[in-house]
C-alpha positions as CSV (number, residue, x, y, z in Angstrom):
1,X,143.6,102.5,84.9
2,X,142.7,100.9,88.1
3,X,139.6,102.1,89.6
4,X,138.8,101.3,93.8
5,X,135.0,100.8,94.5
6,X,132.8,99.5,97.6
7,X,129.1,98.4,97.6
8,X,127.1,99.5,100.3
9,X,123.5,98.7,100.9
10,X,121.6,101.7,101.9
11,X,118.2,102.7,104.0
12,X,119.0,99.1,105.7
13,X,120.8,98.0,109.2
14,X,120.5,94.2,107.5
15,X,122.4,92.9,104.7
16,X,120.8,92.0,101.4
17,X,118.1,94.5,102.1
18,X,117.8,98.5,101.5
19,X,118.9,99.5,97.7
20,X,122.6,98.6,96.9
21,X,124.7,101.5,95.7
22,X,128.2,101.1,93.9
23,X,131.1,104.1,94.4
24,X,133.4,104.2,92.2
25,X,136.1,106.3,94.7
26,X,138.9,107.7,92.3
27,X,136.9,108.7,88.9
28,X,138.9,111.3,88.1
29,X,139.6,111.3,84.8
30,X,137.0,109.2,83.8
31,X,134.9,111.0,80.7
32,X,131.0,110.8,81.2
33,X,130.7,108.2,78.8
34,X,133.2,106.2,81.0
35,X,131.1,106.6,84.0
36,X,128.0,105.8,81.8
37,X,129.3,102.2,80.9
38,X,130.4,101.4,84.5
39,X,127.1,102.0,85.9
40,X,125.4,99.7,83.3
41,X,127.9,97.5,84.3
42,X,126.7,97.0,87.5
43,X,123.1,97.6,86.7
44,X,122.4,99.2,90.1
45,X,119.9,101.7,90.3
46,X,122.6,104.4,91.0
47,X,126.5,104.2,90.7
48,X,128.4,107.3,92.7
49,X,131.6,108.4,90.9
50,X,133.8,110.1,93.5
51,X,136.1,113.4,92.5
52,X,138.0,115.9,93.7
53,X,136.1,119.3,94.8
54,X,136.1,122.4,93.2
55,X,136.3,124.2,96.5
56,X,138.6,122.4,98.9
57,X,135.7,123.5,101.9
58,X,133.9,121.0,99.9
59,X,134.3,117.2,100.5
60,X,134.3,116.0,97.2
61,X,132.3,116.1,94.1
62,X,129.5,113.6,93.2
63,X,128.4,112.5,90.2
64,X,125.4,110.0,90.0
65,X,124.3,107.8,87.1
66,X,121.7,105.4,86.7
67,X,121.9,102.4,83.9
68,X,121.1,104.3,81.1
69,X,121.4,108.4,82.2
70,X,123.0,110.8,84.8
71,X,120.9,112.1,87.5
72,X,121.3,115.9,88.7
73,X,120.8,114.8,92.3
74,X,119.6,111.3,94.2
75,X,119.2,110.2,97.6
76,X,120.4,107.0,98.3
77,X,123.6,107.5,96.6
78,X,124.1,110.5,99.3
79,X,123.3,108.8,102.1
80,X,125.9,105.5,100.9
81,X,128.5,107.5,99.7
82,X,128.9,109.8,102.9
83,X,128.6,106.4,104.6
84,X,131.5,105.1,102.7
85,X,134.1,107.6,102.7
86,X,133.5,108.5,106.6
87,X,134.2,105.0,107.2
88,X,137.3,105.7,104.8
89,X,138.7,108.8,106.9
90,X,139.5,110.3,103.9
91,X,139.0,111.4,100.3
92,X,141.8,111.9,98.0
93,X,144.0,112.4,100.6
94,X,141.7,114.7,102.6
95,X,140.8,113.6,105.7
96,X,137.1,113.5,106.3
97,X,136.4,114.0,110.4
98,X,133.3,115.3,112.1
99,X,129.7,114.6,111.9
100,X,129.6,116.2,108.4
101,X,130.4,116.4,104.9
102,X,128.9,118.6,102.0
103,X,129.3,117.2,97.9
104,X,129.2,119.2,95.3
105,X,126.6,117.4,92.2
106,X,124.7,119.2,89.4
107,X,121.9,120.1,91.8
108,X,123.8,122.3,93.8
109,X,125.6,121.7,97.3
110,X,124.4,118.6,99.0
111,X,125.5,119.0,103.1
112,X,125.5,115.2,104.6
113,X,125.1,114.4,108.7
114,X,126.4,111.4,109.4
115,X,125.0,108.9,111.9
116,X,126.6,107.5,114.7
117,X,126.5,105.2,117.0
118,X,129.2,105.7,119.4
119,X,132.2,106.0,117.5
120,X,131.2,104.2,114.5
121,X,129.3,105.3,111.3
122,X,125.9,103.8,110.7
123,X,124.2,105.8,108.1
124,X,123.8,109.4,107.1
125,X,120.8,111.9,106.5
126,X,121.1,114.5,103.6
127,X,119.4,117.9,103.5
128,X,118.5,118.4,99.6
129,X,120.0,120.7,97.8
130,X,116.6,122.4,96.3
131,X,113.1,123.0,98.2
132,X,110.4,121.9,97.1
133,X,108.9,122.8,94.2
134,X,105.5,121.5,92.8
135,X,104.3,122.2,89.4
136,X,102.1,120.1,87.0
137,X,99.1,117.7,88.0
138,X,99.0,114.2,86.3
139,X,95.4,112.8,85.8
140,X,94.3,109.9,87.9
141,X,93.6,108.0,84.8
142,X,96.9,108.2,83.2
143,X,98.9,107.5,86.3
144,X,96.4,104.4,87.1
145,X,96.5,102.8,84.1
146,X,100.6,103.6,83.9
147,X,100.8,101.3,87.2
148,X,98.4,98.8,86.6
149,X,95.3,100.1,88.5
150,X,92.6,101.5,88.3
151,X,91.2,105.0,88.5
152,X,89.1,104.2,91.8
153,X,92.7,103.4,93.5
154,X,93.9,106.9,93.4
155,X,93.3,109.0,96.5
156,X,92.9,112.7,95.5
157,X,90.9,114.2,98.6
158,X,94.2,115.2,99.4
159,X,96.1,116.2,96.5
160,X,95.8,114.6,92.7
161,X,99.3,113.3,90.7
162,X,101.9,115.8,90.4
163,X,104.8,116.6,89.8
164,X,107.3,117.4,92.8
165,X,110.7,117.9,93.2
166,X,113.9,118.6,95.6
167,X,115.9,118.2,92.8
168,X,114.9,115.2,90.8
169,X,111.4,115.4,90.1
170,X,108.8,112.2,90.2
171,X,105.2,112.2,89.8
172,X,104.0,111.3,93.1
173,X,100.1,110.2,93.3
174,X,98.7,108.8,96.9
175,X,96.8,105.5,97.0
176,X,93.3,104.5,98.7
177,X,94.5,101.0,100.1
178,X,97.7,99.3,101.2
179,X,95.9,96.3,99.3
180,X,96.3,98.8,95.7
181,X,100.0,99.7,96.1
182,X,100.7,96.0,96.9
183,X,98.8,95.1,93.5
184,X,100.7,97.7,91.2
185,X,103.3,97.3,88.7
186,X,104.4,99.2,86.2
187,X,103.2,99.0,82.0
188,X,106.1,100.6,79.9
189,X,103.8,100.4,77.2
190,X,101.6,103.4,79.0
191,X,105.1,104.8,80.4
192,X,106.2,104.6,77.1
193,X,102.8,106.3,75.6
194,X,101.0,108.5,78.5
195,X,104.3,109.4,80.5
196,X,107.2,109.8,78.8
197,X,105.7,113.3,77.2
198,X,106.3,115.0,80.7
199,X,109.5,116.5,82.4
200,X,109.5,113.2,84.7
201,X,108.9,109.7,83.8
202,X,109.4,108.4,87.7
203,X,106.4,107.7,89.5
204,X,106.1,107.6,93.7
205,X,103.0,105.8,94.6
206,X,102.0,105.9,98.6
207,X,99.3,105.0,101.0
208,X,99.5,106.3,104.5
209,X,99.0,103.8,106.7
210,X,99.5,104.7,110.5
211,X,100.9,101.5,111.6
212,X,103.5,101.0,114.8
213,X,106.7,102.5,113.8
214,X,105.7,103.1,110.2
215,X,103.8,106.0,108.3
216,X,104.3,105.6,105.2
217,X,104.4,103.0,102.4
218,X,105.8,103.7,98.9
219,X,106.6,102.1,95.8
220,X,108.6,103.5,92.9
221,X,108.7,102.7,89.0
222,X,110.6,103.9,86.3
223,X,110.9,101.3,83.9
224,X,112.0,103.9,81.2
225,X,114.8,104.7,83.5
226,X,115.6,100.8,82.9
227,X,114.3,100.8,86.9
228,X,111.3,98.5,86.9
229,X,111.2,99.5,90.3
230,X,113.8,100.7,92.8
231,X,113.8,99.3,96.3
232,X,114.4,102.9,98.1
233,X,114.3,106.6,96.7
234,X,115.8,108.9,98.6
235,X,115.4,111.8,96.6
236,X,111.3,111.0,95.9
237,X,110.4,110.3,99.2
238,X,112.2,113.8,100.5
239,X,109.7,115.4,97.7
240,X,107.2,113.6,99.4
241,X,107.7,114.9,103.3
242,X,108.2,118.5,101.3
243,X,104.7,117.5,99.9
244,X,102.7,116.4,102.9
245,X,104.3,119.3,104.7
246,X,102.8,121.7,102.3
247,X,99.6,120.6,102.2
248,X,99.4,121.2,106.1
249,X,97.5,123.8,107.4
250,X,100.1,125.3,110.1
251,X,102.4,128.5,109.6
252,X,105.2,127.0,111.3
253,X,106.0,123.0,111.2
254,X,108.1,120.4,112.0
255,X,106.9,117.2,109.9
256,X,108.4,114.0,110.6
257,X,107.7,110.5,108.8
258,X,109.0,107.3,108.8
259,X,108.6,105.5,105.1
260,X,108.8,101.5,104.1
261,X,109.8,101.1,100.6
262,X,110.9,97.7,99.2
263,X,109.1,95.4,100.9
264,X,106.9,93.8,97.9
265,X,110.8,93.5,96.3
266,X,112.0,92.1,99.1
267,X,114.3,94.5,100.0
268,X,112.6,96.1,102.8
269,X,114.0,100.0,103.3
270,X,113.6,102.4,105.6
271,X,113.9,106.0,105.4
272,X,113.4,108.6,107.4
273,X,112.2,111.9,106.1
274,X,111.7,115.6,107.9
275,X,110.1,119.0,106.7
276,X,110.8,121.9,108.0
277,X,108.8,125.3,107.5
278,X,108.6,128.6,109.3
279,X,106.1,131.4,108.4
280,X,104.6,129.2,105.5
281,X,108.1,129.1,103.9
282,X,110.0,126.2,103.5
283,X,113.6,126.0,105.7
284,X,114.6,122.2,104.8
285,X,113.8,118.6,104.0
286,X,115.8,115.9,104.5
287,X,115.9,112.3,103.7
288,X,118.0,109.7,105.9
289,X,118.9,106.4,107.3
290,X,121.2,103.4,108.1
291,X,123.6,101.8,105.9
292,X,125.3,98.3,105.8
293,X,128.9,97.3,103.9
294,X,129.2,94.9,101.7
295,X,131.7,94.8,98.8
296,X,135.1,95.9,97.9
297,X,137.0,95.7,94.6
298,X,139.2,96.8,91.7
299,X,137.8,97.7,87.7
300,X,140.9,97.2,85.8
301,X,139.8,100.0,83.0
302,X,141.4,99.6,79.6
């Protein structure tokens, strides 16, 4: 069985930067466990596996797996795999036009814009399939420790650790000091003892930093994930606009951030995140950015 797949780097305009994503473009037929050993193989933070959709108003169905587990919904892999087959024109023999496409995952429906420049593809912004939901707090201590800090690091004057998700949840705790989140790094011994017990073991850390061009800086660990760290997370940071717009006083907001991840990896990223909400109630977030090529090939599957 020969299986086509392209590499894209995603959250980037540069090569070498962003997080690299694999998709795999004709998985069907491929068992889970199939899918499960190609991803380890190329030890990405996400490989896409691409597959016919259930509805045929559907572009395609995604699944998404990490090296060592399948994820219900993620954002990078989104935003570079609507890159990838809009550059294609097509998707087992449908032909993919427009400024949109919509995958079906585990989450739900996941609708895709894609970004243009002129005529040309250049990235793609996802609206997640879930809003947000917040549920359990995480004390400073355990989320310091788990990341190499300490307790004084943790900025709670405008919400302590929790728990947030638009379909994948991470623990998301804000930091005093751009100075802190350059100095953390996760301890899978405290992971491994302090945070695996909860329904996430993924942990967003973020200062807000109000430089040119830039709100936000993050970081994210999950080393029990076999992720020490992942260079941009699509699907934390929209839990993290979906956050800060909740904790905002007005009935009806439009909240707009623009988030650096990557850079202490070298792999700078940027994403760009929105919040919608009307009447106190939540109408969207979305996550998005620009993509960059970079690899094509064959798995010769035996």
């Amino acid at each position: 069985m020969r299986l086509q797949f392209e590499t894209v780097d995603v959250f980037t305009s540069e090569q070498f930067s962003g997080n690299p994503l694999a998709v795999v473009l004709n998985a069907e037929g491929l068992s889970g466990a199939q899918m499960q050993a190609i991803a380890g193989e190329f030890n990405l933070s996400e490989t896409t596996f691409v597959l016919p959709p259930q509805d045929p108003a559907h572009t395609a169905q995604v699944r998404i797996f990490t090296p060592n587990g399948e994820l219900p919904f993620a954002g990078h892999p989104n935003v570079g795999t609507a890159f990838v087959l809009a550059r294609l024109g097509q998707s087992y023999g449908q032909s993919i036009t427009g400024d949109r496409v919509v995958f079906e995952e585990k989450a739900g429906l996941v609708p895709v814009e894609l970004i243009k420049d002129g005529g040309a593809v250049t990235g793609a912004r996802l609206t997640s399939p879930q809003l947000l939901s917040v549920t359990e707090e995480i004390t400073p201590d355990i989320v310091a420790a788990a990341c190499s800090l300490g307790t004084g690091d943790i900025e709670t004057a405008n919400h302590r650790p929790c728990i947030a998700s638009c379909g994948t949840g991470f623990i998301i705790a804000e930091l005093k000091s751009r100075t802190a989140l350059a100095a953390a790094g996760p301890r899978a011994d405290v992971f491994g003892d302090h945070i695996a017990g909860y329904s996430t073991s993924k942990i967003l850390l973020y200062v807000q930093t109000g430089e040119d061009r830039i709100d936000i800086r993050a970081r994210m660990f999950a080393p029990l994930n076999k992720i020490p760290e992942d260079p941009a997370t699509g699907s934390a940071n929209v839990a993290l606009i979906g956050l800060l717009a909740r904790l905002r006083p007005e009935i009806d907001l439009t909240l707009s951030k623009t988030i650096l991840q990557g850079f202490e990896m070298r792999r700078p990223s940027l994403l760009f995140a929105s919040a919608d909400k009307r009447g106190s109630e939540f109408i969207s977030t979305s996550i998005g950015g620009h993509c960059v090529a970079m690899m094509s090939g064959t798995i010769e599957l035996k």
